[in-house]
C-alpha positions as CSV (number, residue, x, y, z in Angstrom):
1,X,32.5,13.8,-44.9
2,X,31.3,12.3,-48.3
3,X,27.5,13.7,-48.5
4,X,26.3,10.5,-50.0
5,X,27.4,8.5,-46.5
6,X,25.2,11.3,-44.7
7,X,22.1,10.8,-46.4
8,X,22.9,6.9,-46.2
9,X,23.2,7.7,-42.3
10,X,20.1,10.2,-42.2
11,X,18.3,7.3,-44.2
12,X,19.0,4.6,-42.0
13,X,18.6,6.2,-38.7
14,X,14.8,7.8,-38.8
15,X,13.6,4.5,-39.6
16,X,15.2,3.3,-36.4
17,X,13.5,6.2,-34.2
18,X,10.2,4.8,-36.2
19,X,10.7,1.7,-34.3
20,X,11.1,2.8,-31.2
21,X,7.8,4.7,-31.1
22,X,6.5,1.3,-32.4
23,X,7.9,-0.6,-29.4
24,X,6.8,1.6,-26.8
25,X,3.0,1.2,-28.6
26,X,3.4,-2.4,-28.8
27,X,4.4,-2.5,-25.0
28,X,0.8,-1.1,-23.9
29,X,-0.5,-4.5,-25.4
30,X,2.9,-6.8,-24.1
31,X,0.9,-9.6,-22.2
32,X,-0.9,-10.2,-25.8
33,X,0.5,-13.9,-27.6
34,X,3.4,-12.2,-29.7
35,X,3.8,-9.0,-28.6
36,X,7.0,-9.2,-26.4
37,X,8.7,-11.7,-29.8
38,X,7.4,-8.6,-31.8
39,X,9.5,-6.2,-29.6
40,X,12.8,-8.3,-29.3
41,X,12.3,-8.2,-33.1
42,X,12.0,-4.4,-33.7
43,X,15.1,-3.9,-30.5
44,X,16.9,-5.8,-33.1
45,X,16.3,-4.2,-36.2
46,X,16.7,-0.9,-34.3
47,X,20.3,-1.6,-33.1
48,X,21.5,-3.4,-36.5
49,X,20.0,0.0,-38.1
50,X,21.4,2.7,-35.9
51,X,25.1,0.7,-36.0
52,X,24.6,0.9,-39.5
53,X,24.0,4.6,-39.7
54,X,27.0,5.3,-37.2
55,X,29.1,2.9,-39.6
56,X,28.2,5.5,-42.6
57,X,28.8,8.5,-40.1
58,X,32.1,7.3,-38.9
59,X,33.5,4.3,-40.8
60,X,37.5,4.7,-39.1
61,X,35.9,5.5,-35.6
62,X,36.7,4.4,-33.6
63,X,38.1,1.6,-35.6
64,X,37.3,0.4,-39.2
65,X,34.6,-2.0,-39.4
66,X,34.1,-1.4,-35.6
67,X,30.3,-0.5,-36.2
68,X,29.8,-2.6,-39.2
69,X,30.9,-5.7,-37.1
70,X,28.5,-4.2,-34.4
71,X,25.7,-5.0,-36.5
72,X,26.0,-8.4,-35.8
73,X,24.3,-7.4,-32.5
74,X,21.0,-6.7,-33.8
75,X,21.4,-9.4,-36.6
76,X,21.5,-12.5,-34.6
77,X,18.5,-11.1,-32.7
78,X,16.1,-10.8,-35.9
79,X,15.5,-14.1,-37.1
80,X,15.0,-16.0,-33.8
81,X,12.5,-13.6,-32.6
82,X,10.6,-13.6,-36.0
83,X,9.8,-17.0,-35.9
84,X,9.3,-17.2,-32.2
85,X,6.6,-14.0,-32.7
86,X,5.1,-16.9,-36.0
87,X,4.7,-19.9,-33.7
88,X,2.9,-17.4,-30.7
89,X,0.3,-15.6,-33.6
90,X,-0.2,-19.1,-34.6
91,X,-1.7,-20.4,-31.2
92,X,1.4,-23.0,-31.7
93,X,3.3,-21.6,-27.9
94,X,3.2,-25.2,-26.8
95,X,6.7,-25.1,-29.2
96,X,8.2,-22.3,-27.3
97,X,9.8,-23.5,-24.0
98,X,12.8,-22.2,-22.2
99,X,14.6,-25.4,-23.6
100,X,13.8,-23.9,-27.3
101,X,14.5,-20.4,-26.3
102,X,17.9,-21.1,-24.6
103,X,18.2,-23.7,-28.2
104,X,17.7,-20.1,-30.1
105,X,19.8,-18.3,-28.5
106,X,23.1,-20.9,-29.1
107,X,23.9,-20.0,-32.5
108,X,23.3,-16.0,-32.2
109,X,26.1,-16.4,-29.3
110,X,28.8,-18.8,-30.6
111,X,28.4,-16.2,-34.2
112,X,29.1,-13.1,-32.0
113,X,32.0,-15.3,-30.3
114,X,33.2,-16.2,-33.7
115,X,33.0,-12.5,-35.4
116,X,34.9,-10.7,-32.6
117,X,37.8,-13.3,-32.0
118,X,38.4,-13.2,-36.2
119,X,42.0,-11.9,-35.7
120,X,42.7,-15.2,-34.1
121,X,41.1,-17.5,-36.2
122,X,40.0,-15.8,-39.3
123,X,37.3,-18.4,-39.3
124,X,34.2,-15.2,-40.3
125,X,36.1,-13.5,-43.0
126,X,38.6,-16.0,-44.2
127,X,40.6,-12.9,-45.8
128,X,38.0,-12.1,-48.2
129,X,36.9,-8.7,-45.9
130,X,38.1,-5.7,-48.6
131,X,39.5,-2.4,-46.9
132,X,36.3,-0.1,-48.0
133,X,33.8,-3.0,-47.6
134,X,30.4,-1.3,-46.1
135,X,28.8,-4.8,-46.3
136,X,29.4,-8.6,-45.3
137,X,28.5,-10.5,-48.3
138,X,31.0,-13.0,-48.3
139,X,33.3,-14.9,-45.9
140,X,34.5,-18.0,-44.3
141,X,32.9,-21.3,-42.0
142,X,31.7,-18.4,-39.7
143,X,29.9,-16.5,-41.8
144,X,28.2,-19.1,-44.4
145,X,26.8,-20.9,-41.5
146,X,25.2,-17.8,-39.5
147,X,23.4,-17.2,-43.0
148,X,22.7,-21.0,-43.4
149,X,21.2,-20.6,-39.7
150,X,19.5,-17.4,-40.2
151,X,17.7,-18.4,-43.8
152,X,16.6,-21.4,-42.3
153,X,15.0,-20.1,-39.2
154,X,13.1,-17.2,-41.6
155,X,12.0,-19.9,-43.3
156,X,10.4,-22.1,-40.6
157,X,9.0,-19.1,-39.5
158,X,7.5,-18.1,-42.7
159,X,6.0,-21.6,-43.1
160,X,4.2,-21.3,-39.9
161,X,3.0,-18.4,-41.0
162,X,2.0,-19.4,-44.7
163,X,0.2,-22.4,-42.7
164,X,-2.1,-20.5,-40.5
165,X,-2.9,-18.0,-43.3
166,X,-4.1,-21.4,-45.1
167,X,-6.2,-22.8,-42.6
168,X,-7.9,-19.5,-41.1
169,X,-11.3,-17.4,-42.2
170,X,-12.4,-14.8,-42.2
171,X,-11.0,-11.9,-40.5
172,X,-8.6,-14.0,-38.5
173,X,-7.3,-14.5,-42.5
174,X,-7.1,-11.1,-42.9
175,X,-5.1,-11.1,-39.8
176,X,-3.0,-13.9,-41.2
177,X,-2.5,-12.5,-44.2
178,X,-1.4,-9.0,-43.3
179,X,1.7,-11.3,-41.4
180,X,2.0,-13.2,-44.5
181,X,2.6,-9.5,-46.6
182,X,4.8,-8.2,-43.6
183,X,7.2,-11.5,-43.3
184,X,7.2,-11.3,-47.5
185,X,8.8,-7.9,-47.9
186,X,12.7,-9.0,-47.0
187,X,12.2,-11.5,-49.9
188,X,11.0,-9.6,-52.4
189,X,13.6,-7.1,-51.8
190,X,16.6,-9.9,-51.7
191,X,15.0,-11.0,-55.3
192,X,14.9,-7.2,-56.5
193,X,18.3,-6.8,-55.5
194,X,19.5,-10.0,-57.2
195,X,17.9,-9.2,-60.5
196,X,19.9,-5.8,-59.7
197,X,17.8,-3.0,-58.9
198,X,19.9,-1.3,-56.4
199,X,18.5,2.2,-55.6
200,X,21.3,3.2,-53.1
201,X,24.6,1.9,-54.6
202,X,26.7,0.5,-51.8
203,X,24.2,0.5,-49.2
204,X,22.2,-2.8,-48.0
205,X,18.2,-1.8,-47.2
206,X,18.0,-5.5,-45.2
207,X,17.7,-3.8,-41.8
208,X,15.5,-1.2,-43.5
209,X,12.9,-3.9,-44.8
210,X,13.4,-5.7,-41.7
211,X,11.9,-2.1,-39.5
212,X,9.1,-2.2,-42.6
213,X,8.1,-5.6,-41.6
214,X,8.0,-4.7,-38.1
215,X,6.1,-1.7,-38.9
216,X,3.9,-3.7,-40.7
217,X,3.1,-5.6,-37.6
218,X,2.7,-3.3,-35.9
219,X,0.1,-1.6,-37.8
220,X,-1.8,-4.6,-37.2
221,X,-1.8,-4.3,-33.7
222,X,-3.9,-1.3,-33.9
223,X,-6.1,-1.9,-37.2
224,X,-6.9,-5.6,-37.6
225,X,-6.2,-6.4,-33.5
226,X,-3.9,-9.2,-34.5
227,X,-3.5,-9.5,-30.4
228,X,-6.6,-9.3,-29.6
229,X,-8.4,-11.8,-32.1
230,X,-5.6,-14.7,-31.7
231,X,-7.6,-17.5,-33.5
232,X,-8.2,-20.6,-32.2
233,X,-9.3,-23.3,-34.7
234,X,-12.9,-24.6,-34.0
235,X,-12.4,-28.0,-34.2
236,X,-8.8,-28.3,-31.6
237,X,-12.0,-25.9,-30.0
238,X,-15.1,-28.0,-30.2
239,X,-12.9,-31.6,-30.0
240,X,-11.0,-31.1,-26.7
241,X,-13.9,-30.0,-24.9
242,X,-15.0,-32.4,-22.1
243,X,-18.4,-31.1,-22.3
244,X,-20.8,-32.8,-24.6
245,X,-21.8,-30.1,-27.5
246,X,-24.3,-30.2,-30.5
247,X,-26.3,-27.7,-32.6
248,X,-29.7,-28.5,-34.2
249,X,-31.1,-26.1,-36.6
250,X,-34.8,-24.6,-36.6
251,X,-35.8,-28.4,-38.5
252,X,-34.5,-30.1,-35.4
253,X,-31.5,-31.3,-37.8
254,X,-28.1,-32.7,-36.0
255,X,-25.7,-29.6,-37.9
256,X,-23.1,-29.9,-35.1
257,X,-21.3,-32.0,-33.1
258,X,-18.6,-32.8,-31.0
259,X,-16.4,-36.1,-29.7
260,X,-17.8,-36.6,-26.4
261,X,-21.1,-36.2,-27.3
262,X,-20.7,-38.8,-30.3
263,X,-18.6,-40.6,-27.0
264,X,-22.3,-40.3,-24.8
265,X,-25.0,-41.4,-27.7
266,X,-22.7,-43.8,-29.0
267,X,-23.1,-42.3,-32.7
268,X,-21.3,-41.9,-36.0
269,X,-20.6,-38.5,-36.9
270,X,-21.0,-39.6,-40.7
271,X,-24.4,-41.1,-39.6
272,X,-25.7,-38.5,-37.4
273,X,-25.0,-35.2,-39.1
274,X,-27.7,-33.5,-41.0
275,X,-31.1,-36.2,-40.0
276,X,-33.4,-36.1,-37.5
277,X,-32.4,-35.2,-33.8
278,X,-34.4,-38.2,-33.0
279,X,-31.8,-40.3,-34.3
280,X,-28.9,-38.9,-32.0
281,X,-30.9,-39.2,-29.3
282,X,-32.3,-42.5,-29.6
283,X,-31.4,-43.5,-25.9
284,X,-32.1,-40.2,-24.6
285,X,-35.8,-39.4,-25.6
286,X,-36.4,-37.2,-22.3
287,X,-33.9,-34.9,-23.6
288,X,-35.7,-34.8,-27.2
289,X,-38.5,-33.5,-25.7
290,X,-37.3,-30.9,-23.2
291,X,-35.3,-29.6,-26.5
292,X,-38.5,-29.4,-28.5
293,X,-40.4,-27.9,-25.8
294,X,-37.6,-25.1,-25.4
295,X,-38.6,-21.2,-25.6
296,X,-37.1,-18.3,-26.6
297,X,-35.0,-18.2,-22.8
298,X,-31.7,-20.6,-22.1
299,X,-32.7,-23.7,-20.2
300,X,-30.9,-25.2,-17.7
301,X,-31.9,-28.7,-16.8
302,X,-30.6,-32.2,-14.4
303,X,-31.4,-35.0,-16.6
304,X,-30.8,-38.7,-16.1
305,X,-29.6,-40.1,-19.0
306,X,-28.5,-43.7,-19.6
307,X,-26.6,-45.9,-16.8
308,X,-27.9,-44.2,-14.1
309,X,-26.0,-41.3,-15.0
310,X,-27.1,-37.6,-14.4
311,X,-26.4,-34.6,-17.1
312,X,-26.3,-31.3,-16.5
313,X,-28.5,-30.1,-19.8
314,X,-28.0,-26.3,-21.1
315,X,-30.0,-25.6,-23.8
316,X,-29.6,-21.7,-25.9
317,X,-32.0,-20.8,-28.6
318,X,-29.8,-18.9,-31.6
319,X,-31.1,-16.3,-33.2
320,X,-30.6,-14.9,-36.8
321,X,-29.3,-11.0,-37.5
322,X,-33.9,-10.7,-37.2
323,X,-34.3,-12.0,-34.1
324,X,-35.6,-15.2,-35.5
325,X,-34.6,-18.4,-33.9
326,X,-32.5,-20.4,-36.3
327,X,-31.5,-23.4,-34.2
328,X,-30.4,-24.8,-30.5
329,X,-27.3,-25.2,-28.7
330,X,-27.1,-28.0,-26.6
331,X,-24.3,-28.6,-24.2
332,X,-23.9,-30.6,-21.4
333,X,-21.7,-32.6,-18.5
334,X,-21.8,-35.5,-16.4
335,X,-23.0,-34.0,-12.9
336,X,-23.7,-37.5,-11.5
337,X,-20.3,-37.5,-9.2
338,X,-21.5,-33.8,-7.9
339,X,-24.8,-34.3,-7.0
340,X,-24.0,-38.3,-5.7
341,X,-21.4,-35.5,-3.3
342,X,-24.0,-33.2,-2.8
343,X,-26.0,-36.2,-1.7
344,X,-23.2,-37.3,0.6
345,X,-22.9,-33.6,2.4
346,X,-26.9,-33.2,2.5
347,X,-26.5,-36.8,4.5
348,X,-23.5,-35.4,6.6
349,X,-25.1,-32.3,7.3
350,X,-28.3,-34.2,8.6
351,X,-26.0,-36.0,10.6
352,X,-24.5,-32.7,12.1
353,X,-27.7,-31.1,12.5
354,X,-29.0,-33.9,14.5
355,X,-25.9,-34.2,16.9
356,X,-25.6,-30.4,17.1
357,X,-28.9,-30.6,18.6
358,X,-28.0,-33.5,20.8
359,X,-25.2,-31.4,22.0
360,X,-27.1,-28.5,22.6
361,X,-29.8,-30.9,24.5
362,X,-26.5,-32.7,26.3
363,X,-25.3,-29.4,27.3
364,X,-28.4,-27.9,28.3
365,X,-28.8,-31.2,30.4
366,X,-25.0,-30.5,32.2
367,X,-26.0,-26.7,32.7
368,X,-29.0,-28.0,35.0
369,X,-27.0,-30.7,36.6
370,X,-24.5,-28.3,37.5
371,X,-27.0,-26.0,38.9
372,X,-29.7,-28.3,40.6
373,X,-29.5,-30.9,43.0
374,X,-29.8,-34.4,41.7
375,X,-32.5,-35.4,44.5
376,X,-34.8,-32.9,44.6
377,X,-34.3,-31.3,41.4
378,X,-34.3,-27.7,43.0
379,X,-31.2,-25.2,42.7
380,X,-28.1,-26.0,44.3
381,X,-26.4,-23.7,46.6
382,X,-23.5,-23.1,43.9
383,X,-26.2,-21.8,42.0
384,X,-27.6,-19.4,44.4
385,X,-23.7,-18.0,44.8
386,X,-23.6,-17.2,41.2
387,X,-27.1,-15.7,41.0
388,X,-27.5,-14.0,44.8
389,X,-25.4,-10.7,43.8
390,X,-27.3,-10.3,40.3
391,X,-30.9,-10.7,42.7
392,X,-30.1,-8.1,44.7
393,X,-28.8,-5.8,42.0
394,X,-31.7,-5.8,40.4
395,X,-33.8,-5.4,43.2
396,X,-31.9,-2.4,44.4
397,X,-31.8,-1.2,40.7
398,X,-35.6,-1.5,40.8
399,X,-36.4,-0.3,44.8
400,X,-38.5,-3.4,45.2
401,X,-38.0,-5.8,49.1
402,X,-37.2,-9.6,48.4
403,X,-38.0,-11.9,51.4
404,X,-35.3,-14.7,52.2
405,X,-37.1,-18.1,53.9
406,X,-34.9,-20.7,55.5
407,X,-36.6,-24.3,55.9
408,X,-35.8,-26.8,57.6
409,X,-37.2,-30.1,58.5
410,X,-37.9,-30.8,62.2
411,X,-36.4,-33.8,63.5
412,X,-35.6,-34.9,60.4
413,X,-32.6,-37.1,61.8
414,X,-35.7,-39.3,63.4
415,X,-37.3,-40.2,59.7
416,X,-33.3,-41.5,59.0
417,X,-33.0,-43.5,61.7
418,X,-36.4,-44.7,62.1
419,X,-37.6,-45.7,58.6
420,X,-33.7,-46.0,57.1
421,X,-31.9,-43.3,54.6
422,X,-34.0,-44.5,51.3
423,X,-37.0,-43.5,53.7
424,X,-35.4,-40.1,54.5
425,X,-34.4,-39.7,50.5
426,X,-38.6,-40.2,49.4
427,X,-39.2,-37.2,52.3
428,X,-36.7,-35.0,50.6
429,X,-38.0,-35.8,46.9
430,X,-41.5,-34.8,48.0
431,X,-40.6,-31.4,49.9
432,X,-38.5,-30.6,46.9
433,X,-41.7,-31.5,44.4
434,X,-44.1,-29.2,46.4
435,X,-41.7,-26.2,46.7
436,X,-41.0,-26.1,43.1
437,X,-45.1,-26.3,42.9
438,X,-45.9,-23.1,44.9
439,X,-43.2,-21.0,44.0
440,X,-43.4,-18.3,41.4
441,X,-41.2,-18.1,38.5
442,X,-39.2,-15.6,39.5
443,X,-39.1,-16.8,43.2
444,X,-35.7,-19.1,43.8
445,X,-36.1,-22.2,45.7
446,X,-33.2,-24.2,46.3
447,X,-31.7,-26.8,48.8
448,X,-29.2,-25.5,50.4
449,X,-28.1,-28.8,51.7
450,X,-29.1,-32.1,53.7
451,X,-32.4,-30.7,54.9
452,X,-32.4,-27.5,54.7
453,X,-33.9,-25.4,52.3
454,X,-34.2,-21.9,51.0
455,X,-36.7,-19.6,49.2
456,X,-35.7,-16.1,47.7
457,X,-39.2,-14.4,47.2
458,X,-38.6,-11.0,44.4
459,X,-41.2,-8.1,45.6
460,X,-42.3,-9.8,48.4
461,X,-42.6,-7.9,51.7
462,X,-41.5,-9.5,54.9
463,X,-45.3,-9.6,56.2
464,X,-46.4,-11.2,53.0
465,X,-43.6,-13.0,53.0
466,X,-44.3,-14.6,56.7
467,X,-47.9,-15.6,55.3
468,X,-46.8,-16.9,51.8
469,X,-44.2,-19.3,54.8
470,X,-46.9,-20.3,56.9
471,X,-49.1,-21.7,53.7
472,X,-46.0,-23.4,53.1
473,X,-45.6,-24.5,56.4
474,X,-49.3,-26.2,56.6
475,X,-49.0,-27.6,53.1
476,X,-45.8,-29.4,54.1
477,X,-47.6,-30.5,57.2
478,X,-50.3,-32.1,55.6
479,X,-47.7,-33.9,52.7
480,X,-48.3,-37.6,52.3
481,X,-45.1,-39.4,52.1
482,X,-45.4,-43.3,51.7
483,X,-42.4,-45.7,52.1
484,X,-42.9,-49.2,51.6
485,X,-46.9,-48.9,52.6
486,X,-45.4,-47.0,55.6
487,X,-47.1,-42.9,55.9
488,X,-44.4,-40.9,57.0
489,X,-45.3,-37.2,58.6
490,X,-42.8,-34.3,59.0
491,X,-43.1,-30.6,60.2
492,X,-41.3,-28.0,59.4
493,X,-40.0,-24.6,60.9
494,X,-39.1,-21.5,59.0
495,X,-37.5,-18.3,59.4
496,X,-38.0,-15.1,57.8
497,X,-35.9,-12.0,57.0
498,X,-36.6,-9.2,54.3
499,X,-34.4,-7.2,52.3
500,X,-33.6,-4.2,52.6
501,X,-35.6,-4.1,55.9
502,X,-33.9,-6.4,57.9
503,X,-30.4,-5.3,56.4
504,X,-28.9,-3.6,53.1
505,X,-26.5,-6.8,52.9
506,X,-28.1,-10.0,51.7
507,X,-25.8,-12.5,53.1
508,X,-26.3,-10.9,56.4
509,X,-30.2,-10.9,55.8
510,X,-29.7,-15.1,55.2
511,X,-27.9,-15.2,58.5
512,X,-30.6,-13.3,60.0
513,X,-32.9,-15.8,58.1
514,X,-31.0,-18.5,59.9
515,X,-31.4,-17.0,63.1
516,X,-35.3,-17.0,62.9
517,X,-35.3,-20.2,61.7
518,X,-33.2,-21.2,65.5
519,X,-35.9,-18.9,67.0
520,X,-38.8,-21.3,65.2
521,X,-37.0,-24.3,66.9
522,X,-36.6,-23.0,70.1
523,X,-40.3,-22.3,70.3
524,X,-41.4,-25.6,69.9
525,X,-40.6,-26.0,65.8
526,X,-43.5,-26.3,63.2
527,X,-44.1,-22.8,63.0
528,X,-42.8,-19.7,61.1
529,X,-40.8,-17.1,63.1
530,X,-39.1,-13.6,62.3
């Protein structure tokens, strides 16, 4: 093997391993503007210069031109992603769709198609391929238009780039200009080569300068944080804001601002800029003042401006390197359709606070119709189902008696058919009025239906409980119930059973209740029996 076409090999293929190490850096920042462009880039230069390294190491293997042609792989690849990686570093991605990508990737494929049907067409080479060629300088349709394509595309690219260089400052032009020094090495190489300075005779450095340029990126990634400082030009900045935006300095001069606040005040920026903030806010003098009056804290503020229109006011003090306030910034935007909807859920939530509580009160209203009787207004026997188990539980729970009375109205049928049911209805109204008056609150009295009546009395004894029934029994005797000017007397008879006493099962101590109650009517009724 000729020694020259090793080192040639050796030469080409460390610069390749350099890019891979450069890739696999660059893929720790890939969601960065750029950074995946950047890497199809370098995976381009790579395979052009690793296939031209094996070309050097075996030109007839495994046959000739076989890895020179394979070249073309990382060729085609080179100049589309440079100039996509220029429009993504220049804030410009509103240029790179998938209909421009898939656009980019036409001519790289029909060039490919072209070089490896040549024996069919010889439309690459056109015959002009010599047998120890180790370049493609020359050829036919093929291969003048790929390098009509491929110049071209470097050069859109390096306009993009040679135009955001121009308009940046600062360090995003340092940024810029460390692409603009990358993207100029292949052409000052092609010019040193044309004006002959050829180092390695025979041997073409373009994939070499290509991994430099990459490299050169690269670098950038980690020293100036060309990914991380992406500029974005202050006025596309400042302009397409929605917000209104302006910046007075420490002698409350207009040094700043932007379209829709010129839009608000109605103002020239010509006429505006550098006088008196007084002038730009001519029709908003309630804003001058809360801006003058402004410490060294941010401000935020609801401010009615003109046409009944309401701003959302933030006002920042800005400070020199010292610590000295050098000026205000002063943005703001039109809240007037939130709070005018803030108003209109305040009003709806009024709304559903007030029938909330009309529910509640409705269904606090249907829990005592459900449970009391519509006449009397006492507990219904419904009522004293639900409740009677709970009673007793916690009266066994607590070892404490409870005393069951059973009322009932003596000849009660009489007051029906003598005076007439509307009659009878006034009697029951009253009995149910003066029960719920001389019961305790933790006694139950409820009707248990037509005219009868019961009373649960908690810790009451059956001999307290006989007198507590006898009070009752004089009270009701002594009732005045008037229908239509008529007085209308009634007795009543009672009977009495205690629990546990009388028996450990309540429903059997009502029946025994009952009983009494038969035993109080027997004897002559109006009077209270056991």
């Amino acid at each position: 093997m000729n020694i020259s076409h090793l080192n040639y090999a050796v030469i080409l293929f460390i610069p390749g391993c350099i890019a891979l190490i450069a890739i696999l850096l660059i893929w720790r920042r890939r969601k960065a503007p750029g950074a995946i462009a950047l890497m199809v880039f370098i995976v381009g230069v790579t395979i052009w210069t690793w296939t031209y390294s094996l070309h050097w190491l075996f030109p007839d293997w495994p046959a000739r031109f076989f890895w020179l042609d394979a070249t073309y792989l990382g060729v085609v690849i080179v100049p589309s992603a440079m100039v996509v990686f220029a429009f993504q570093v220049n804030n410009l991605d509103r240029w790179i769709t998938r209909k421009t990508l898939a656009l980019l990737c036409v001519e790289p494929v029909l060039t490919l198609v072209i070089l490896w049907t040549e024996p069919y067409h010889g439309w690459f080479f056109a015959g002009k391929r010599t047998p120890f060629s180790t370049d493609i300088y020359e050829g036919g349709f093929g291969f003048w238009f790929n390098i009509v394509y491929t110049y071209g595309i470097i050069l859109i690219g390096l306009y993009v780039i040679v135009r955001g260089f121009v308009h940046s400052r600062g360090i995003y032009r340092q940024q810029h200009g460390l692409i603009l020094a990358g993207a100029s090495i292949p052409i000052v190489v092609s010019l040193a080569r044309f004006l002959g300075f050829e180092p390695f005779p025979g041997l073409d450095l373009t994939p070499m300068v290509f991994i430099f340029q990459g490299l050169f990126y690269t670098v950038g990634v980690f020293r100036f944080s060309i990914f991380d400082l992406i500029p974005v030009a202050k006025e596309a900045l400042l302009e397409t804001m929605p917000e209104g935006l302006l910046v007075v300095d420490e002698r409350w001069r207009l040094v700043e601002i932007n379209n829709s606040a010129l839009k608000l005040l109605k103002q020239d920026r010509e006429a505006v800029i550098g006088t008196s903030i007084s002038n730009a806010l001519s029709d908003w003098p309630k804003l001058e003042r809360l801006l003058k009056r402004a410490d060294q804290n941010a401000k935020y503020y609801q401010v009615e401006c003109c046409n009944e229109h309401f701003m959302g006011v933030n006002i920042t003090p800005l400070f020199s390197k010292e610590g000295r306030i050098t000026g205000r910034l002063v943005t703001w935007q039109d809240i007037t359709r939130q709070l005018q909807t803030e108003a209109r859920l305040e009003e709806a939530n009024l709304q559903l606070r007030t029938q909330l509580r009309e529910i509640k009160s409705l269904q606090a209203t249907l829990k005592q119709q459900v449970i009391r009787d519509p006449l009397t207004g006492l507990l219904n026997r419904r009522f004293l189902e639900e409740t009677l188990d709970k009673e007793v539980a916690r009266a066994k729970r607590k070892a404490y008696p409870v005393t069951v009375l059973i009322i009932d109205i003596d000849e009660f049928k009489r007051v029906n058919d003598t005076y007439g049911h509307a009659a009878g209805d006034v009697v029951l109204e009253n009995l149910g009025e003066l029960l719920k008056q001389q019961t305790r609150k933790d006694d139950l009295a409820v009707r248990l239906g037509g005219e009868e009546f019961l009373i649960l009395m908690n810790e009451v004894g059956l001999e307290r409980g006989m007198k507590r029934a006898d009070e009752l029994r004089g009270l009701i005797e002594k009732m005045e119930n008037e229908f239509e000017g008529i007085p209308i007397s009634i007795t009543v008879s009672i009977g009495a059973a205690e629990y546990p006493s009388s028996s450990q099962e309540i429903r059997d101590v009502m029946r025994k209740a009952d009983q009494a109650l038969y035993r109080a009517k027997y004897k002559g009724r109006n009077q209270v029996a056991r």
